[in-house]
C-alpha positions in Angstrom: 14.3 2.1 -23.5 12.9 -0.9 -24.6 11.0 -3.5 -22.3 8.8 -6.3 -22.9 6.0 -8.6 -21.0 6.8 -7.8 -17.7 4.4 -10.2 -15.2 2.1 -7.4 -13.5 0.2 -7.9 -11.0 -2.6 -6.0 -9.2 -3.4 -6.0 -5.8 -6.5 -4.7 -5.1 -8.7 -4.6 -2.1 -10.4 -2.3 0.9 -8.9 -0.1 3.2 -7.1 -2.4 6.0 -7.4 -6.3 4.0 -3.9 -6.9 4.0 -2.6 -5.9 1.1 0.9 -4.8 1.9 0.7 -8.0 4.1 0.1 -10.0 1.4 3.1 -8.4 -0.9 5.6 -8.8 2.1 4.7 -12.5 2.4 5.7 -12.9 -1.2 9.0 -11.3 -1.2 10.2 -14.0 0.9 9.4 -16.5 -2.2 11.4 -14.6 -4.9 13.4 -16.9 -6.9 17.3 -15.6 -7.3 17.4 -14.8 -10.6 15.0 -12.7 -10.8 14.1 -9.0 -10.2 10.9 -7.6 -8.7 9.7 -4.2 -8.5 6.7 -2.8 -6.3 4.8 0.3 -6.9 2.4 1.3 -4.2 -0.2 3.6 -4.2 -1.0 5.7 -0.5 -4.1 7.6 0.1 -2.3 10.1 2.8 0.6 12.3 1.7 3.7 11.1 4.2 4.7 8.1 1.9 4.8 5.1 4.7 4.2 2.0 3.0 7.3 1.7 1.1 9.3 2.4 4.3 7.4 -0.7 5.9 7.9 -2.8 2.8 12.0 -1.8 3.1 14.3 -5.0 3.2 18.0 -5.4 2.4 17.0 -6.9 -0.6 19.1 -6.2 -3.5 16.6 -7.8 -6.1 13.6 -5.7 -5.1 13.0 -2.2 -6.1 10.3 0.1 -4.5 8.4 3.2 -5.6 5.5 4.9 -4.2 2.8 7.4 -5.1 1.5 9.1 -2.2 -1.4 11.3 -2.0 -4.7 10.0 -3.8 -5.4 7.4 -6.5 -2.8 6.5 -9.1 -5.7 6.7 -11.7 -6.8 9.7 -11.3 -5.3 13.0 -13.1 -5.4 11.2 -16.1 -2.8 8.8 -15.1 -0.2 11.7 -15.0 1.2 10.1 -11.7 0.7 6.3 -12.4 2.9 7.3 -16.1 5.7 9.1 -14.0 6.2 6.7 -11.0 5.7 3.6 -13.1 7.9 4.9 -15.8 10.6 5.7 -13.6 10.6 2.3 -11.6 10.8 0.2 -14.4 13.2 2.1 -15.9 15.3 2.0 -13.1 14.8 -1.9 -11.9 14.5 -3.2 -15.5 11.9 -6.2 -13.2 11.1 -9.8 -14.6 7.8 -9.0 -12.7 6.0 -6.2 -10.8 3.7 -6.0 -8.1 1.4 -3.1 -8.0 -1.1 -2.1 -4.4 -3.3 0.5 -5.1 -5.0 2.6 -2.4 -7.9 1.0 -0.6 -9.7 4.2 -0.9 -8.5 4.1 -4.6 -10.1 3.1 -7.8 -8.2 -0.2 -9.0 -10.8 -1.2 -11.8 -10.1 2.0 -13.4 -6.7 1.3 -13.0 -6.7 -2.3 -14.6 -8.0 -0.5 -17.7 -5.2 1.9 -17.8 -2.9 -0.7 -17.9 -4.0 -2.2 -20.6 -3.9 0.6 -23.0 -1.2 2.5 -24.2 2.0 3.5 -22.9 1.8 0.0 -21.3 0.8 -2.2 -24.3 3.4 -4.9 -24.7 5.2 -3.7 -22.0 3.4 -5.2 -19.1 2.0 -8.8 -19.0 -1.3 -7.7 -16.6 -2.0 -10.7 -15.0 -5.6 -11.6 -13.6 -6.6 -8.8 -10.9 -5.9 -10.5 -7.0 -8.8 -8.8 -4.7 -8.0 -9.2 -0.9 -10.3 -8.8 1.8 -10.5 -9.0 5.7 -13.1 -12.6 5.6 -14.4 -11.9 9.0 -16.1 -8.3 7.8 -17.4 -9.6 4.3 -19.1 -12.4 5.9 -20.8 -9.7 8.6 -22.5 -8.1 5.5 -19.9 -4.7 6.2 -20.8 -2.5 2.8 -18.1 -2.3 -0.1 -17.3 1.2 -1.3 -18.2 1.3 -5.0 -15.2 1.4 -6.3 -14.2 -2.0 -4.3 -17.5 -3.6 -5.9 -16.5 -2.6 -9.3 -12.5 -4.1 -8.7 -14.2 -7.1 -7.1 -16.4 -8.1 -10.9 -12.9 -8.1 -12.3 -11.1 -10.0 -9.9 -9.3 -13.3 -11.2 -9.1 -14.4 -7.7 -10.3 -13.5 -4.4 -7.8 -13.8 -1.3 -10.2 -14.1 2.0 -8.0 -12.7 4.3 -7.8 -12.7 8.3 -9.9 -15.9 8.1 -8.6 -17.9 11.3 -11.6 -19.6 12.5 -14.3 -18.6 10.4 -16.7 -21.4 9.0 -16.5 -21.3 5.5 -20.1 -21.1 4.7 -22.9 -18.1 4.0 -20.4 -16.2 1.6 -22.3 -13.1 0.0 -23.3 -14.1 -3.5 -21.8 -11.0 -5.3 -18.5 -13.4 -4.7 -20.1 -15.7 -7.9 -17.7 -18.5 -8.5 -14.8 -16.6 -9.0 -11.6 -18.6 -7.4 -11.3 -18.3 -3.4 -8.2 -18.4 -1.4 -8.6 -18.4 2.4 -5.7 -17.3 4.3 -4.1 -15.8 7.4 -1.8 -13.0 8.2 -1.5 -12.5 4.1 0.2 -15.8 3.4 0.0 -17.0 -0.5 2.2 -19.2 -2.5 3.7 -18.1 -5.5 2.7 -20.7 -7.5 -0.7 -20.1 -6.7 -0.9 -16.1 -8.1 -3.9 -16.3 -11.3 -1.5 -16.1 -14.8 -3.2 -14.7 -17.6 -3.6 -17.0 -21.0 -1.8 -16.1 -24.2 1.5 -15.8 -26.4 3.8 -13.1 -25.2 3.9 -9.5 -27.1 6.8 -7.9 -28.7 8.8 -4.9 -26.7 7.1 -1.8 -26.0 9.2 1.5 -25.9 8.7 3.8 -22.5 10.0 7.0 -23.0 10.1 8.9 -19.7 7.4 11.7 -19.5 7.9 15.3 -18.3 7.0 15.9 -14.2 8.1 19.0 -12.2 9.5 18.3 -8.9 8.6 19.3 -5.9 11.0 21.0 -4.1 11.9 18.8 -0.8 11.4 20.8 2.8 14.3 20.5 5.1 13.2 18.7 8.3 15.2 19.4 11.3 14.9 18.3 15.0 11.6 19.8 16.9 10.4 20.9 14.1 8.3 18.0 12.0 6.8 18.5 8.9 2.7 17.5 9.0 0.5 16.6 6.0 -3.3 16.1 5.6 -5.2 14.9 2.7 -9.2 14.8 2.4 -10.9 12.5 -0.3 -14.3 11.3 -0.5 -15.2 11.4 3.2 -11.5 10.1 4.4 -8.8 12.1 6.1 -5.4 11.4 6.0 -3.0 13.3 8.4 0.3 12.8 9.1 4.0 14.1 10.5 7.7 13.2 9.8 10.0 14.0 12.3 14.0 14.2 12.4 15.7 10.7 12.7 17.3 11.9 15.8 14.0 11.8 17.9 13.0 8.5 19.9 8.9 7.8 20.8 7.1 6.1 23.6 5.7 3.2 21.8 3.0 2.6 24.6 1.7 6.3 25.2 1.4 7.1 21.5 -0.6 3.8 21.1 -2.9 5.3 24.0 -3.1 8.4 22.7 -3.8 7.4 18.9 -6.7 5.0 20.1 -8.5 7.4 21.6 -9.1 9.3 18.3 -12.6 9.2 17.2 -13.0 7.4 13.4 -9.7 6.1 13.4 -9.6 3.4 10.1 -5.5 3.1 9.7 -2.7 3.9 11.8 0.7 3.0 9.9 4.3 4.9 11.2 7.9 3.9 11.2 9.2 5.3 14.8 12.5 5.0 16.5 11.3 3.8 19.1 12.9 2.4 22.9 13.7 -0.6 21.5 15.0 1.0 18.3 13.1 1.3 15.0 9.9 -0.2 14.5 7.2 -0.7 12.2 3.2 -0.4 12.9 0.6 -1.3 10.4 -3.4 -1.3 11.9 -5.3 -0.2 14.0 -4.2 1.4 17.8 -4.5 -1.5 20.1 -4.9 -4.2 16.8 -1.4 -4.5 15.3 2.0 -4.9 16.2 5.5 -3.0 16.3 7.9 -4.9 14.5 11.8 -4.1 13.6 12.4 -2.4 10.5 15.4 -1.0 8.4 14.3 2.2 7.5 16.4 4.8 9.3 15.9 8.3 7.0 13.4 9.9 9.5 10.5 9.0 11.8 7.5 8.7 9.7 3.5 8.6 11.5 0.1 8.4 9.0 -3.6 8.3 10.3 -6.5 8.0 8.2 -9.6 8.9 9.4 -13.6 9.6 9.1 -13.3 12.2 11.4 -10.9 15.2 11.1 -9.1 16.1 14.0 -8.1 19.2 15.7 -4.6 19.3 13.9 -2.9 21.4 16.5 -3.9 20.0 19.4 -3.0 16.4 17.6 0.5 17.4 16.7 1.1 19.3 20.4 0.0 15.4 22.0 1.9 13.4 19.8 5.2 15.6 20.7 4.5 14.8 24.3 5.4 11.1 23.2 8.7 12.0 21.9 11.2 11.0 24.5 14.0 13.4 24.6 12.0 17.0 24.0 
């Protein structure tokens, strides 16, 4: 299958900037005619960002690697899921949010070698960032320092009343955008210089499959994940099951070195969508409907048991 100079673009930043945010805000500015494609890297196992990013949406197609960094393994994942979604969604331009726990300067560099040579346009790396916490001095992981010296612009997130002054000089003069609640224009994503390539050919490399477990009511299925200090645990249960928003909330934010809490829960009010931190975000209605979906991701590892028993004390109707 041939494809040629599809606009890519990277968006990069720490654990809990906005990232996902930032990509929702966008899809709302997609033109017509054209067809957009999203590929989203997850540090945890349970695959929850592209069932907050769902949308009835025919233009926009979705595909997510869960489970660590996308560059890693030799790009063996990055190759499959990548190959597949553009193969599938034949985009005009793609959108790609690696892990904030990830390596995305690793990742720009793998993009620009083969198989993706005149293939994919890359586009200037976007590096987003909670502005409150950079301008308190809060420590970059080293692999966010090294994305941040390639970044083409710089998106200074959550920035609501902040005084624009004192920024950290590792910034340099590298283009700033200060926003709120992930909001960019279009118009004003960085576009790489140059003429355009000729077509690329993708052939579709080999992958086993996993076999998929069956998940039936009472019974959810739990995953956990440890990387470099983090710890990502998390649970699907059957669609059939309903949560109390509220008491989860409570329970959740009394876990010690909580970082992330994201899940997709029928809920009382029906199905909703959290992304943050217990008692710092927001439910909000979703479409996703194929099963209830919870991910934490912590410095601490919990009891696991004990965890799951709790959490199954918020379902509703067990």
């Amino acid at each position: 299958m041939r494809l040629a100079d599809i606009k890519t673009h990277v968006i990069a930043g720490p654990l809990g900037a906005g990232k996902t945010t930032l990509i929702r805000q966008l899809f709302a500015q997609r033109p017509a005619h054209e067809r957009w494609a999203i590929l989203v890297n997850e540090f945890g196992q349970v695959g929850l960002d592209a069932a907050l990013m769902t949308r009835d949406d025919d233009g926009l197609a979705i595909a997510e690697v869960p489970g660590g960094c996308l560059c890693c393994v030799q790009g063996v994942p990055l190759q499959v899921a990548l190959t597949r979604l553009l193969r599938r969604a034949r985009p005009q331009r793609l959108f790609i949010e690696p892990s904030g726990l990830g390596h995305p300067a690793s990742l720009y560099r793998q993009l620009q070698a083969p198989p993706w040579t005149g293939v994919l346009s890359l586009q200037p790396l976007i590096w987003v960032v909670d502005a409150r916490q950079l301008l308190e001095g809060q420590p970059l992981p080293d692999a966010q320092q090294q994305a941040l010296g390639q970044a083409g612009l710089i998106v200074l997130n959550k920035s609501a009343g902040l005084e624009r002054a004192g920024l950290p000089a590792q910034l340099g003069d590298r283009p700033l955008y200060w926003t709120e609640g992930g909001r960019i224009a279009l118009a004003d994503l960085p576009l790489a210089d140059g003429e355009t390539s000729s077509d690329g050919e993708l052939s579709e490399p080999e992958a086993a499959s996993a076999p998929q477990a069956l998940l039936l009511p009472g019974r959810p299925l739990r995953f956990s994940h440890t990387l470099e200090g983090h710890h990502a645990v998390g649970w699907r249960w059957h669609p059939s099951h309903s949560f109390d928003g509220p008491a989860l909330l409570a329970l959740l934010g009394g876990l010690p070195g909580l970082l992330r809490l994201k899940a997709v829960l029928q809920l009382a009010e029906g199905w909703q969508a959290y992304n943050g931190l217990a008692g710092q975000g927001a439910w909000e209605p979703t479409l996703w409907r194929r099963d209830n979906r919870l991910e934490l991701i912590l410095e601490e590892k919990p009891d696991l048991e004990a965890l799951e028993k709790a959490l199954g004390g918020t379902i509703r109707d067990i």
